[in-house]
PDB file of N, CA, C and O in Angstrom:
ATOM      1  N   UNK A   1     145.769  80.056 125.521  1.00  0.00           N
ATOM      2  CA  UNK A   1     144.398  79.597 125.659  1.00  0.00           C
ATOM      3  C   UNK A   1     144.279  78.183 125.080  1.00  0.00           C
ATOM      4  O   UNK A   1     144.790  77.731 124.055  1.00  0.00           O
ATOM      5  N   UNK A   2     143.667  77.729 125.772  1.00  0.00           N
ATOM      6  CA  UNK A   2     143.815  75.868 125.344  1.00  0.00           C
ATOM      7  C   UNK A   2     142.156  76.156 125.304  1.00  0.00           C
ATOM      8  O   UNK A   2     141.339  76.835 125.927  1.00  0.00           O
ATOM      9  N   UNK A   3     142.186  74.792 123.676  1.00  0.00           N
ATOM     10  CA  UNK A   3     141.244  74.897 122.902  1.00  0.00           C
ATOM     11  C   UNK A   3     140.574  73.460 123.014  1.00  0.00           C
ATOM     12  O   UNK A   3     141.262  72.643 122.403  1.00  0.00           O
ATOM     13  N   UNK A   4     139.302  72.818 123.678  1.00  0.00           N
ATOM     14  CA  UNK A   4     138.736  71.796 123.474  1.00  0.00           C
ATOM     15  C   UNK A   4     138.247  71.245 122.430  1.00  0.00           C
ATOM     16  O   UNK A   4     137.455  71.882 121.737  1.00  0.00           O
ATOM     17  N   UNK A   5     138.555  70.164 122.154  1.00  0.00           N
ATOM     18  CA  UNK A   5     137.895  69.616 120.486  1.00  0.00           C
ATOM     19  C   UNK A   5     136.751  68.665 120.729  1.00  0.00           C
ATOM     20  O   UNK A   5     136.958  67.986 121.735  1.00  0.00           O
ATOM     21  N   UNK A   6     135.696  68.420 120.172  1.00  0.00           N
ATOM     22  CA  UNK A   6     134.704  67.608 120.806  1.00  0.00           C
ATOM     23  C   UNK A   6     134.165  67.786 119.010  1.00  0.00           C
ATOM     24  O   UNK A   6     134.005  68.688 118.188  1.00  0.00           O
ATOM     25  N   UNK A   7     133.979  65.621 119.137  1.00  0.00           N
ATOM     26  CA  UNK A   7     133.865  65.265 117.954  1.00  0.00           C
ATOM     27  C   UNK A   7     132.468  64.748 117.929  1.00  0.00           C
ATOM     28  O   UNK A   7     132.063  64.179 118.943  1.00  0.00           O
ATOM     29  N   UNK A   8     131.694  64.869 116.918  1.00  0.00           N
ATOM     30  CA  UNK A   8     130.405  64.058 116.896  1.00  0.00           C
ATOM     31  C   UNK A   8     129.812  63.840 115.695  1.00  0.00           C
ATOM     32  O   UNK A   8     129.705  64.652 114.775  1.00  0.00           O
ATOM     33  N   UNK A   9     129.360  62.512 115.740  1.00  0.00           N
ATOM     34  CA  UNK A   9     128.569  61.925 114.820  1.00  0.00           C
ATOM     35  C   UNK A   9     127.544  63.176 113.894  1.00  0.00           C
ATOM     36  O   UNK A   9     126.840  64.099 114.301  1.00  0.00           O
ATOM     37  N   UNK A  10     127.907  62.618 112.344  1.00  0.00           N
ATOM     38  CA  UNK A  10     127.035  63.115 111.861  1.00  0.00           C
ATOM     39  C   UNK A  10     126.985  62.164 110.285  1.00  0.00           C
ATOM     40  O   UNK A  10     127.768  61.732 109.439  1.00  0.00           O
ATOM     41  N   UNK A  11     125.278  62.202 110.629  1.00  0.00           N
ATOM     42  CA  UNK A  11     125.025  61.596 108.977  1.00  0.00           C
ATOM     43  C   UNK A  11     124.918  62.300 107.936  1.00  0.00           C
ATOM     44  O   UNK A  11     124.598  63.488 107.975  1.00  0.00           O
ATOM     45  N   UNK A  12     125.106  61.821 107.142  1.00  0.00           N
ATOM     46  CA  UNK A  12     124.969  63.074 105.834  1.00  0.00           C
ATOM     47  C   UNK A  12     124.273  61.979 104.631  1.00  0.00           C
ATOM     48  O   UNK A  12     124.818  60.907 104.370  1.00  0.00           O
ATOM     49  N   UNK A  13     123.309  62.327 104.127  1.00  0.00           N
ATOM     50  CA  UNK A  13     122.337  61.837 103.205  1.00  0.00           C
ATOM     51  C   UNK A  13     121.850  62.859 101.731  1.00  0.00           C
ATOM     52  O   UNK A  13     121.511  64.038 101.831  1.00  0.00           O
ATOM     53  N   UNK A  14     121.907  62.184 100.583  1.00  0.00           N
ATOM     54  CA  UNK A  14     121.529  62.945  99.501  1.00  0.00           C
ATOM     55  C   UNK A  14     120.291  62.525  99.625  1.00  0.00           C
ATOM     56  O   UNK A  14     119.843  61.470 100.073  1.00  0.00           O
ATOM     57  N   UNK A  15     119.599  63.790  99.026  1.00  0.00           N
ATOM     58  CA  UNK A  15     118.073  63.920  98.692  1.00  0.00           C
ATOM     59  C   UNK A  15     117.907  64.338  97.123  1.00  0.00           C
ATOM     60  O   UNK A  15     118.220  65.454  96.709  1.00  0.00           O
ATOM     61  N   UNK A  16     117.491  63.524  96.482  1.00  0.00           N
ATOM     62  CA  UNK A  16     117.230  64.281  94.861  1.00  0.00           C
ATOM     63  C   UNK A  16     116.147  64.430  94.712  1.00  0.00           C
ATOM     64  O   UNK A  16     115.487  63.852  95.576  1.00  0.00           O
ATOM     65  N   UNK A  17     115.346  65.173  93.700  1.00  0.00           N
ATOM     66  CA  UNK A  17     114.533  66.263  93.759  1.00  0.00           C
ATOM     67  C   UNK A  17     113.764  65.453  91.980  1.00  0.00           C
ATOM     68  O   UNK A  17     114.176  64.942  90.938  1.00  0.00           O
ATOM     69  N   UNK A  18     112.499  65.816  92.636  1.00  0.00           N
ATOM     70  CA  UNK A  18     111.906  65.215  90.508  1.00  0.00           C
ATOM     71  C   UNK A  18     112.938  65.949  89.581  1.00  0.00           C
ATOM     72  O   UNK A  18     113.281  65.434  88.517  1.00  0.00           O
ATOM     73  N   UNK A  19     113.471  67.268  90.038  1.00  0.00           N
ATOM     74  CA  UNK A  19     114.194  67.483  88.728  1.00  0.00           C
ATOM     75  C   UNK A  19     115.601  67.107  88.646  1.00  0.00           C
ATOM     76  O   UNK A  19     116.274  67.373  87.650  1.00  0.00           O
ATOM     77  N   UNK A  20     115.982  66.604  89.482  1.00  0.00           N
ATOM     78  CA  UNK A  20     117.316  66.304  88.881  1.00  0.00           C
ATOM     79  C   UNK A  20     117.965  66.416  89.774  1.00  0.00           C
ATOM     80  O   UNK A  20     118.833  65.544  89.792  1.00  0.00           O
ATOM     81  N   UNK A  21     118.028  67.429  91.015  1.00  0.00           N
ATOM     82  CA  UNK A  21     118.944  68.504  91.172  1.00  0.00           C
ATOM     83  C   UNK A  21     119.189  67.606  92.640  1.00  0.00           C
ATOM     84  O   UNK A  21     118.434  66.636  92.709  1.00  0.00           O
ATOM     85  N   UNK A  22     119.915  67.738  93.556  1.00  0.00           N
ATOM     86  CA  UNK A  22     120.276  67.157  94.629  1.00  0.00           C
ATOM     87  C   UNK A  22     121.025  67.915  95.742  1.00  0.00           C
ATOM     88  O   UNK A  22     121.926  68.710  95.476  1.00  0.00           O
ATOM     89  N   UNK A  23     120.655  67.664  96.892  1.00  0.00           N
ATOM     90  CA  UNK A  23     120.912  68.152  98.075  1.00  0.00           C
ATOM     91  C   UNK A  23     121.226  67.337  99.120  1.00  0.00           C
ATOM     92  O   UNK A  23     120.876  66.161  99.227  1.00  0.00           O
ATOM     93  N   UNK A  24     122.001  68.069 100.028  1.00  0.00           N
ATOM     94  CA  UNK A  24     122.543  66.303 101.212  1.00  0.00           C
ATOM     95  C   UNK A  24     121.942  67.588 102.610  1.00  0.00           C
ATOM     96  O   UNK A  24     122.075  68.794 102.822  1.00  0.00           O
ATOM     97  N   UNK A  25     121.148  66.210 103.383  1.00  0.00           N
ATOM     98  CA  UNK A  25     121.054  66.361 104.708  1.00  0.00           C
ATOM     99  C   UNK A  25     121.653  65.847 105.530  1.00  0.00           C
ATOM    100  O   UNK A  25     121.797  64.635 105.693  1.00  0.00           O
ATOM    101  N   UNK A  26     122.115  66.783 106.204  1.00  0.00           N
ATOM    102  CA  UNK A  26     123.056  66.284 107.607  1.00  0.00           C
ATOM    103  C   UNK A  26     122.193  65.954 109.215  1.00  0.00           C
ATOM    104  O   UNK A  26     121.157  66.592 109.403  1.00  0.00           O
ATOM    105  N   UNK A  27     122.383  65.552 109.662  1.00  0.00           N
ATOM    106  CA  UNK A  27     122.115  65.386 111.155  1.00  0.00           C
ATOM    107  C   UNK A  27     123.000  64.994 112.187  1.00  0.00           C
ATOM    108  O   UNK A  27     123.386  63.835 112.340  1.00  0.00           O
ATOM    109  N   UNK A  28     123.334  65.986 112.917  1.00  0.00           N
ATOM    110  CA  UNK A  28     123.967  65.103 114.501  1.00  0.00           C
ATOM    111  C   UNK A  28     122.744  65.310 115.471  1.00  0.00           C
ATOM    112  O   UNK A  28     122.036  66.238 115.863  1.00  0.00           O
ATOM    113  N   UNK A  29     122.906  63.596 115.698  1.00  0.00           N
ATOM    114  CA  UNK A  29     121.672  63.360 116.846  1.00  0.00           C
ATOM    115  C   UNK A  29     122.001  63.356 117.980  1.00  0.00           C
ATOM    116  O   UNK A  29     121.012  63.430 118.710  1.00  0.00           O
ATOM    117  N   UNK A  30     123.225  63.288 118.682  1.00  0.00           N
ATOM    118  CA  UNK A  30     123.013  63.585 119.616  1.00  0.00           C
ATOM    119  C   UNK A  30     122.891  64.799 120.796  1.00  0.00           C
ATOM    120  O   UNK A  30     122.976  64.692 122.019  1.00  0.00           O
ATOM    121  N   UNK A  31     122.609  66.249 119.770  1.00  0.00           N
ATOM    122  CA  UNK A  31     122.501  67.793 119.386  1.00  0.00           C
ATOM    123  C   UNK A  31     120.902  67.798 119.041  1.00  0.00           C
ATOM    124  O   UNK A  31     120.069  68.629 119.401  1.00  0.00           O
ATOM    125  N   UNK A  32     120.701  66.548 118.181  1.00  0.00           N
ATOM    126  CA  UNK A  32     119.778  67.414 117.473  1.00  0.00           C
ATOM    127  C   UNK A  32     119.590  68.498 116.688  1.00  0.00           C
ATOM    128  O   UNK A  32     118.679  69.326 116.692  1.00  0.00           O
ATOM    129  N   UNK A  33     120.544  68.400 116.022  1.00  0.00           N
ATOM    130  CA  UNK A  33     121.078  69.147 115.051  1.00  0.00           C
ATOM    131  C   UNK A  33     120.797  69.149 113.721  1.00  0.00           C
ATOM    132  O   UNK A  33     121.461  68.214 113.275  1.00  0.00           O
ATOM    133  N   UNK A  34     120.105  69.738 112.689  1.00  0.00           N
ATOM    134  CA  UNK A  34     120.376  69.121 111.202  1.00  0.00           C
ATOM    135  C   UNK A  34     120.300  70.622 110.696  1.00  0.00           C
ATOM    136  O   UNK A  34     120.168  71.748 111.176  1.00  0.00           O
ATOM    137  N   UNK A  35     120.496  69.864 109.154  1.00  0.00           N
ATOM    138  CA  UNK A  35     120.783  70.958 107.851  1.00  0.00           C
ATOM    139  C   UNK A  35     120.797  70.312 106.764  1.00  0.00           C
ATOM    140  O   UNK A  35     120.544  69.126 106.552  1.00  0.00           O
ATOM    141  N   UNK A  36     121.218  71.447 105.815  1.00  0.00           N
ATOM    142  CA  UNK A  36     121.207  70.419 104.153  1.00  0.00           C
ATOM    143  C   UNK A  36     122.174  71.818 103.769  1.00  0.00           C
ATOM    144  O   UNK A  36     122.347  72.897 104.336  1.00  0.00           O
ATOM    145  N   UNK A  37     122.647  71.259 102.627  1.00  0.00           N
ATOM    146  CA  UNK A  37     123.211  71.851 101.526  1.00  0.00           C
ATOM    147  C   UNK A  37     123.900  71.414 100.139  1.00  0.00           C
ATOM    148  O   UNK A  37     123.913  70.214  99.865  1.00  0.00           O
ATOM    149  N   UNK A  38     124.346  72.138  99.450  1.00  0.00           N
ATOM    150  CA  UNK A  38     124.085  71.395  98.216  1.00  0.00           C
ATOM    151  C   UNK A  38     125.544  71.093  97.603  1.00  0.00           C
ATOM    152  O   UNK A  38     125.997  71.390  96.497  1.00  0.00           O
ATOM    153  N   UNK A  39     126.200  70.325  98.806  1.00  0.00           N
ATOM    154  CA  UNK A  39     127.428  69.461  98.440  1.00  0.00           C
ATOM    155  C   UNK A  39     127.606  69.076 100.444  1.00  0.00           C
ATOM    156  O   UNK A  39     127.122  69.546 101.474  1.00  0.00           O
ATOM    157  N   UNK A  40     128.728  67.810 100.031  1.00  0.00           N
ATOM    158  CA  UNK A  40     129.176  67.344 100.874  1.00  0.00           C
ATOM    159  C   UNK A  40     129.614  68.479 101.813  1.00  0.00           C
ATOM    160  O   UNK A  40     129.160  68.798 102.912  1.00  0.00           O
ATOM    161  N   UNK A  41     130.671  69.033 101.050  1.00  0.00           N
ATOM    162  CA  UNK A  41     131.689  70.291 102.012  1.00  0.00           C
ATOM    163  C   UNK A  41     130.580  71.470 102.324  1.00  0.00           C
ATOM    164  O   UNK A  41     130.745  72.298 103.220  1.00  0.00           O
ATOM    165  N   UNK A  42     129.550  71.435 101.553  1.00  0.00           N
ATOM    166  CA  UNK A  42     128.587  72.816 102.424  1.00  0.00           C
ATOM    167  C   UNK A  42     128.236  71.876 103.241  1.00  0.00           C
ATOM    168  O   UNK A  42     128.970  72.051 104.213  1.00  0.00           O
ATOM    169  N   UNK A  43     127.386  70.744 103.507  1.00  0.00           N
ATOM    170  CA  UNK A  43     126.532  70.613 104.435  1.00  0.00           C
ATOM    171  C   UNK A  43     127.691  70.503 105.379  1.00  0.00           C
ATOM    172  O   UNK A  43     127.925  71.627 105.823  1.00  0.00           O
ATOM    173  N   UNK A  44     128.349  69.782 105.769  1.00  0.00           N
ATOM    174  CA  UNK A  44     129.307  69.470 106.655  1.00  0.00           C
ATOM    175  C   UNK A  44     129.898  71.112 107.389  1.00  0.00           C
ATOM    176  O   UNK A  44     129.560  71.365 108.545  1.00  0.00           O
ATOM    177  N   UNK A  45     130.498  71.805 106.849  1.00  0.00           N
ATOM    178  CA  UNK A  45     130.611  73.384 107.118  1.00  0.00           C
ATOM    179  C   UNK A  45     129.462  73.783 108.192  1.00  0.00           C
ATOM    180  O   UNK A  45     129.563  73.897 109.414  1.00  0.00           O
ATOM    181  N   UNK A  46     128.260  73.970 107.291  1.00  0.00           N
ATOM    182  CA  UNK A  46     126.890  74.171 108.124  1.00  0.00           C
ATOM    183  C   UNK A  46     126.208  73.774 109.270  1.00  0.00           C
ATOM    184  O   UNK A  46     125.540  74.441 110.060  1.00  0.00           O
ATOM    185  N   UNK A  47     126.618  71.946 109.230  1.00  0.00           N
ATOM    186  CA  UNK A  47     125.990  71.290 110.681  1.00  0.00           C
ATOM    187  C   UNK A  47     127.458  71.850 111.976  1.00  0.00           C
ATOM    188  O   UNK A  47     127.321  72.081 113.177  1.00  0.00           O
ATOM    189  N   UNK A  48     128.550  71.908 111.261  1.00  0.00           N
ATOM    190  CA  UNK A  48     129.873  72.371 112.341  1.00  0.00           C
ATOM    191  C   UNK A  48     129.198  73.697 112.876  1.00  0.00           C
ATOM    192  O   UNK A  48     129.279  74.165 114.012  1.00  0.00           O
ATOM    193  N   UNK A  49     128.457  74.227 111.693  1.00  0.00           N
ATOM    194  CA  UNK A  49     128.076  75.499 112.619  1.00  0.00           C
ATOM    195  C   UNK A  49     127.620  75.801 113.657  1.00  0.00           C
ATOM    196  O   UNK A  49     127.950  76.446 114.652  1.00  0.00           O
ATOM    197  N   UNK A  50     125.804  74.568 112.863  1.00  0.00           N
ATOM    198  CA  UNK A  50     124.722  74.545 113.651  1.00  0.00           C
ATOM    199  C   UNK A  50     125.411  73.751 115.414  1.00  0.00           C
ATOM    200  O   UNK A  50     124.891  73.779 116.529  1.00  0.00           O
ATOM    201  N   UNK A  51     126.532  73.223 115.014  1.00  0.00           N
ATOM    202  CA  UNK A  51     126.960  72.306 116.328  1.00  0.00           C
ATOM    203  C   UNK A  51     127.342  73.051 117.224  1.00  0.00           C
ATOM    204  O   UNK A  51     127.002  72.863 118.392  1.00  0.00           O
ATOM    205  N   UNK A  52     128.236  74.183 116.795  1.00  0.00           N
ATOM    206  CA  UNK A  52     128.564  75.320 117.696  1.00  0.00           C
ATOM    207  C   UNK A  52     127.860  76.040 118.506  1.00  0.00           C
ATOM    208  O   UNK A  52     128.040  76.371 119.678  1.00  0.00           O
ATOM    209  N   UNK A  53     126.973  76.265 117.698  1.00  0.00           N
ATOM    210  CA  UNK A  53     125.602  77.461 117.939  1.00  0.00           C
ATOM    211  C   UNK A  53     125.173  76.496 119.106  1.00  0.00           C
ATOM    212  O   UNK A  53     125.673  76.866 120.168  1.00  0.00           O
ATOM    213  N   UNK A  54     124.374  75.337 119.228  1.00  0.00           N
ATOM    214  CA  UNK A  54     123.691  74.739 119.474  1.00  0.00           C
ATOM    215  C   UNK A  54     124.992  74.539 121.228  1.00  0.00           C
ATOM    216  O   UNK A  54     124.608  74.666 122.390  1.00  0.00           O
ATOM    217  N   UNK A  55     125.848  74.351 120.957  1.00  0.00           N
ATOM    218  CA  UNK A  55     126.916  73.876 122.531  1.00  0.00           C
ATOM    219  C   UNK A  55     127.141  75.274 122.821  1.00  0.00           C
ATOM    220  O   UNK A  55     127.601  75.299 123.962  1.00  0.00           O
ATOM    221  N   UNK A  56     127.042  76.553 122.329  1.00  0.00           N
ATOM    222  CA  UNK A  56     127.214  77.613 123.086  1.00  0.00           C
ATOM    223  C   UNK A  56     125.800  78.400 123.936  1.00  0.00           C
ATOM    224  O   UNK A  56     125.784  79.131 124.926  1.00  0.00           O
ATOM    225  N   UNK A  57     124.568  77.827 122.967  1.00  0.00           N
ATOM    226  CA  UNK A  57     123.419  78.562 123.737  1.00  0.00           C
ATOM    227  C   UNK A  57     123.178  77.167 124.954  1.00  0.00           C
ATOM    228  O   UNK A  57     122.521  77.518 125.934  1.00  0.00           O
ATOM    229  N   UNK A  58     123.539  76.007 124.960  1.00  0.00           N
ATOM    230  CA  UNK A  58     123.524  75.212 125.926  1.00  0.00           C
ATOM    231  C   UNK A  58     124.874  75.463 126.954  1.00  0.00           C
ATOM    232  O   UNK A  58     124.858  75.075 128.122  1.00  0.00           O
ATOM    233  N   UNK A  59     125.951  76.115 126.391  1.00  0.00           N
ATOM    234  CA  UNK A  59     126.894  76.659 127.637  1.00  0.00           C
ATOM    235  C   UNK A  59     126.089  78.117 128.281  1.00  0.00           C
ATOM    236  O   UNK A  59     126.163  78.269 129.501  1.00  0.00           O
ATOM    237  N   UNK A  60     125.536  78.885 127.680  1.00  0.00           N
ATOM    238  CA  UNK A  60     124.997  80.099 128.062  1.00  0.00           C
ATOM    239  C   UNK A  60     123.661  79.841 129.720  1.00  0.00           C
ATOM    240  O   UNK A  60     123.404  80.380 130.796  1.00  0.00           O
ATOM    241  N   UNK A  61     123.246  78.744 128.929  1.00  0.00           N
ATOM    242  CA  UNK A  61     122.337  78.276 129.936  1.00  0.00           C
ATOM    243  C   UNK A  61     122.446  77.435 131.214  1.00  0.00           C
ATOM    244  O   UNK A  61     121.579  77.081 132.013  1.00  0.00           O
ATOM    245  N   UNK A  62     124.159  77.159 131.158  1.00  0.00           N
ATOM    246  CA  UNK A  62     124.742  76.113 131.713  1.00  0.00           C
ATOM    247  C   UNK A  62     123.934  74.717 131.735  1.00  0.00           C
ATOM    248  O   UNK A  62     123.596  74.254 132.824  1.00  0.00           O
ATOM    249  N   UNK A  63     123.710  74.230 130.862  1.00  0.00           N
ATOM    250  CA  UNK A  63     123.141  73.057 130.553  1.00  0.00           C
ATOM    251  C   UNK A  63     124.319  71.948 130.350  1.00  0.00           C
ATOM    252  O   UNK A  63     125.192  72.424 129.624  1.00  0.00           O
ATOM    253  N   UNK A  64     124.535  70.979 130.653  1.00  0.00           N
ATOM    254  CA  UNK A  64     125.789  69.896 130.550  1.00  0.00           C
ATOM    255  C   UNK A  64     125.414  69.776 128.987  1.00  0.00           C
ATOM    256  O   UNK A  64     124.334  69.756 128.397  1.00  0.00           O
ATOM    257  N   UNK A  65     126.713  69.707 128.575  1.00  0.00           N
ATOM    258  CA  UNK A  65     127.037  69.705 126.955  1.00  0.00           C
ATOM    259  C   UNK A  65     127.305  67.655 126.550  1.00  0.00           C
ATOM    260  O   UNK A  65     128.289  67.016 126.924  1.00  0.00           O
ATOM    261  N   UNK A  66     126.168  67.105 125.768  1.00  0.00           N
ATOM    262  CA  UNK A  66     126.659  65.883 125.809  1.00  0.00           C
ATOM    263  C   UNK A  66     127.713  65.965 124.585  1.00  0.00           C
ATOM    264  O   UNK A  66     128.179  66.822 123.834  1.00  0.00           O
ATOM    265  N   UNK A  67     127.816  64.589 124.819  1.00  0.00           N
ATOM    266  CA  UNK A  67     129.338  64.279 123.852  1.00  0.00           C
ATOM    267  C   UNK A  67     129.664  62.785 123.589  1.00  0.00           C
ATOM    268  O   UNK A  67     130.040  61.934 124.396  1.00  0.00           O
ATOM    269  N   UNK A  68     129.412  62.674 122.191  1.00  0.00           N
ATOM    270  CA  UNK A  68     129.374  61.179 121.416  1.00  0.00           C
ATOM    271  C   UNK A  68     130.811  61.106 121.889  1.00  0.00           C
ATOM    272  O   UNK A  68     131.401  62.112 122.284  1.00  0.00           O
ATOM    273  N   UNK A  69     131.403  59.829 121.842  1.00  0.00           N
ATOM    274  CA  UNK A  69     132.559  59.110 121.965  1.00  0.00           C
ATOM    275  C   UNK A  69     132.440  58.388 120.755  1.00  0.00           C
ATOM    276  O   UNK A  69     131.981  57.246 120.717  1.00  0.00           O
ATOM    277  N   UNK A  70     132.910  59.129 119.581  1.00  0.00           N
ATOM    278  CA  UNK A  70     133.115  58.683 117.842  1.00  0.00           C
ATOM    279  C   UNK A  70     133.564  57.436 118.150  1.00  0.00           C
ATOM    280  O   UNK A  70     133.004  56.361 117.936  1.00  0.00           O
ATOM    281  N   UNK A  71     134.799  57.688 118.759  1.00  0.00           N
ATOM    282  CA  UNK A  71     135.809  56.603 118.249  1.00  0.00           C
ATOM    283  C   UNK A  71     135.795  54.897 118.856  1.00  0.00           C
ATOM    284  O   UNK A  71     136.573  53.987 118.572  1.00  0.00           O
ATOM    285  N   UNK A  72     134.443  54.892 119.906  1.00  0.00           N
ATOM    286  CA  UNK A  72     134.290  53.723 120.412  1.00  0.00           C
ATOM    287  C   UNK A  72     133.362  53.050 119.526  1.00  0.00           C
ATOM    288  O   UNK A  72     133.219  51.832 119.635  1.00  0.00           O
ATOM    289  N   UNK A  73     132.384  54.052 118.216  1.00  0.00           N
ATOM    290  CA  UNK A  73     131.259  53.540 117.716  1.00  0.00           C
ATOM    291  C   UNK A  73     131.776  52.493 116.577  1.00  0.00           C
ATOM    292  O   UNK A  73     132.914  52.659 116.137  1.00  0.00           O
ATOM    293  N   UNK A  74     131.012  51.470 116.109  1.00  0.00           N
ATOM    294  CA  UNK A  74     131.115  51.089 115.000  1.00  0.00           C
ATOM    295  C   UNK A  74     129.890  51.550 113.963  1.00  0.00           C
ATOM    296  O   UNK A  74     128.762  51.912 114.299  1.00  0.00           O
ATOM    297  N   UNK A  75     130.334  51.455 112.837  1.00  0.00           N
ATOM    298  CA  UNK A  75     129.801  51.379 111.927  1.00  0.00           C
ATOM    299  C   UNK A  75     129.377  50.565 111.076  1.00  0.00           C
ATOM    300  O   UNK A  75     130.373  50.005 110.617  1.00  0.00           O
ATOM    301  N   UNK A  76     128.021  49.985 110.369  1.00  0.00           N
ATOM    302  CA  UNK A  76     128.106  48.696 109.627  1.00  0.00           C
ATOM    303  C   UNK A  76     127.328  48.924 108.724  1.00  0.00           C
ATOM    304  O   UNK A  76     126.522  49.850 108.818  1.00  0.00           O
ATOM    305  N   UNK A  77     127.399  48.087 107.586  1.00  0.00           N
ATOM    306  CA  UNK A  77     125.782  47.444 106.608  1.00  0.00           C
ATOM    307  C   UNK A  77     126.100  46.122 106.955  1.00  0.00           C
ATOM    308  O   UNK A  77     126.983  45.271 107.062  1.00  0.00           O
ATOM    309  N   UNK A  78     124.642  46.469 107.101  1.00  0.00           N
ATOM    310  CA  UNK A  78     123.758  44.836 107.274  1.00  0.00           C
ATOM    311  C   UNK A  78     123.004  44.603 105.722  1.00  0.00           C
ATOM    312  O   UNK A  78     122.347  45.495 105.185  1.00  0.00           O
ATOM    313  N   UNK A  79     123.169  43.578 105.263  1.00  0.00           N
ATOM    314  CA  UNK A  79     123.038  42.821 103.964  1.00  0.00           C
ATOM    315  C   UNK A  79     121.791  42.028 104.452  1.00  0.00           C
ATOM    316  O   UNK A  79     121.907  41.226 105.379  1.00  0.00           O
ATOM    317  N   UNK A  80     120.494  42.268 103.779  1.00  0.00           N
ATOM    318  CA  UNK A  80     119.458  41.336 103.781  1.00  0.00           C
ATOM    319  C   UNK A  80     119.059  41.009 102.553  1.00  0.00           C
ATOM    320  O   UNK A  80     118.828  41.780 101.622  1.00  0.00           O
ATOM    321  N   UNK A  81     118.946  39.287 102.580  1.00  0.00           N
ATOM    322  CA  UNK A  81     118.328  38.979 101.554  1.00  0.00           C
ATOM    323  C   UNK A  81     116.918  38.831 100.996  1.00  0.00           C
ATOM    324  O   UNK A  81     116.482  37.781 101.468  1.00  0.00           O
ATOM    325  N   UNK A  82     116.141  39.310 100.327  1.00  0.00           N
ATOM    326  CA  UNK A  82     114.902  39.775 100.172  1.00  0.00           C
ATOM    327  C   UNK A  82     114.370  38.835  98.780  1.00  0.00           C
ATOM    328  O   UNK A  82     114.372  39.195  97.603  1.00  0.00           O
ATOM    329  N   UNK A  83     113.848  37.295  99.460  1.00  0.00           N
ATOM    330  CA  UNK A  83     113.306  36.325  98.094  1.00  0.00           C
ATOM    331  C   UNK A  83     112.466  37.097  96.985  1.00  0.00           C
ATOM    332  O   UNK A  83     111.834  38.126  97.225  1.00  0.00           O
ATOM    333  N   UNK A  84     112.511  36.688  96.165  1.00  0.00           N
ATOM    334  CA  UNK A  84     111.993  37.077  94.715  1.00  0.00           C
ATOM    335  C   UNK A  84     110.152  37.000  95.158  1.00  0.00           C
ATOM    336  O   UNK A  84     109.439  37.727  94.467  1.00  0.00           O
ATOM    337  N   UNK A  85     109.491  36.210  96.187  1.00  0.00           N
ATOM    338  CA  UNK A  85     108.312  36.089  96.138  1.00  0.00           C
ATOM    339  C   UNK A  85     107.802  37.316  97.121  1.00  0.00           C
ATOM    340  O   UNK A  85     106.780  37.990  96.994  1.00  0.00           O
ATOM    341  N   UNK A  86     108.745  37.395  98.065  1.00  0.00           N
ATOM    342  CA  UNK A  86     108.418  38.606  98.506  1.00  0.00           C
ATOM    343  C   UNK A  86     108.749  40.215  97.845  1.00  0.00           C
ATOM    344  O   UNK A  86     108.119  41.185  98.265  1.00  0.00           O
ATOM    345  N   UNK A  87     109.506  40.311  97.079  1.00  0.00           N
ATOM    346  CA  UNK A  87     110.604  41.369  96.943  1.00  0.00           C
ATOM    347  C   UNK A  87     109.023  41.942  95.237  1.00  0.00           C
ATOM    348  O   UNK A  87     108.703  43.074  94.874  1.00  0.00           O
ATOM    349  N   UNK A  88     108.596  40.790  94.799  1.00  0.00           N
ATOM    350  CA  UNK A  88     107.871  40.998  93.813  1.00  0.00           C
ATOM    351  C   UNK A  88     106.432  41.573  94.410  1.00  0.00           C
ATOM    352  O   UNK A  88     105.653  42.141  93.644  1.00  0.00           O
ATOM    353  N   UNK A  89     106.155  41.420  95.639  1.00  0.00           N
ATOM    354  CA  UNK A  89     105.018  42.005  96.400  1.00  0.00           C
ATOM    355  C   UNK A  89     105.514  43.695  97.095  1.00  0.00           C
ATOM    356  O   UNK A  89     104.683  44.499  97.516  1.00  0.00           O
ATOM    357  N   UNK A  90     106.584  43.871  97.082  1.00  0.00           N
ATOM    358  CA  UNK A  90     106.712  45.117  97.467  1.00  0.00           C
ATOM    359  C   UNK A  90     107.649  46.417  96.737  1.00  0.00           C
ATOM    360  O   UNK A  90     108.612  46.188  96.006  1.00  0.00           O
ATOM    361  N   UNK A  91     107.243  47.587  97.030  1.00  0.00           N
ATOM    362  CA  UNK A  91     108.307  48.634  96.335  1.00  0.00           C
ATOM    363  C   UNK A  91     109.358  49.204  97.242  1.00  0.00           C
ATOM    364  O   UNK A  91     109.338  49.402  98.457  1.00  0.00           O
ATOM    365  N   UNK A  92     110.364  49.434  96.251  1.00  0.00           N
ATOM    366  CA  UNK A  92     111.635  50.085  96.929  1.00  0.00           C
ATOM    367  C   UNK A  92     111.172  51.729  96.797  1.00  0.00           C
ATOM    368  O   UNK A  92     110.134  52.094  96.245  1.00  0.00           O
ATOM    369  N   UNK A  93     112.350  52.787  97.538  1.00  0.00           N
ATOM    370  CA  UNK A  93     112.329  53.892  97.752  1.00  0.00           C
ATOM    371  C   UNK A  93     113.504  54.262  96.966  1.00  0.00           C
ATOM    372  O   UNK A  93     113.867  55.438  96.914  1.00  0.00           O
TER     373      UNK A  93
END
């Protein structure tokens, strides 16, 4: 039995909490997919799940299954510089 691999984007973001405590949200968008959990290796585990779940009730329905092409994307930070006259008029997150 030959096994298809199909790779896709996913962000993963910490969320901390007034008390301390911290959690990461995941999302693959092009699923529409998300989750959280409370490390890297859970959330990641969890959205593989939700990814599964999500391409088998869209095979059930025969719905065309899309599919990021990872390896053509880039990735970047963009660096902006933010003057002191403005940067003193506004708050960060």
């Amino acid at each position: 039995m030959v096994k298809k691999v199909l790779n896709y984007r996913v962000i993963i973001t910490p969320e901390k909490y007034p008390d301390g405590s911290v959690v990461y949200n995941a999302y693959a968008p092009t699923l529409g997919v998300s989750d959280y959990g409370d490390s890297i290796e859970e959330v990641l585990k969890s959205i593989q799940d939700g990814i599964f779940l999500a391409i088998e009730s869209m095979a059930s329905k025969k719905e065309q299954i899309p599919v990021d092409q990872v390896e053509k994307e880039i990735m970047a930070t963009a660096s902006v510089n933010i003057p002191s006259s403005l940067s003193n008029k506004i708050s960060f997150a």
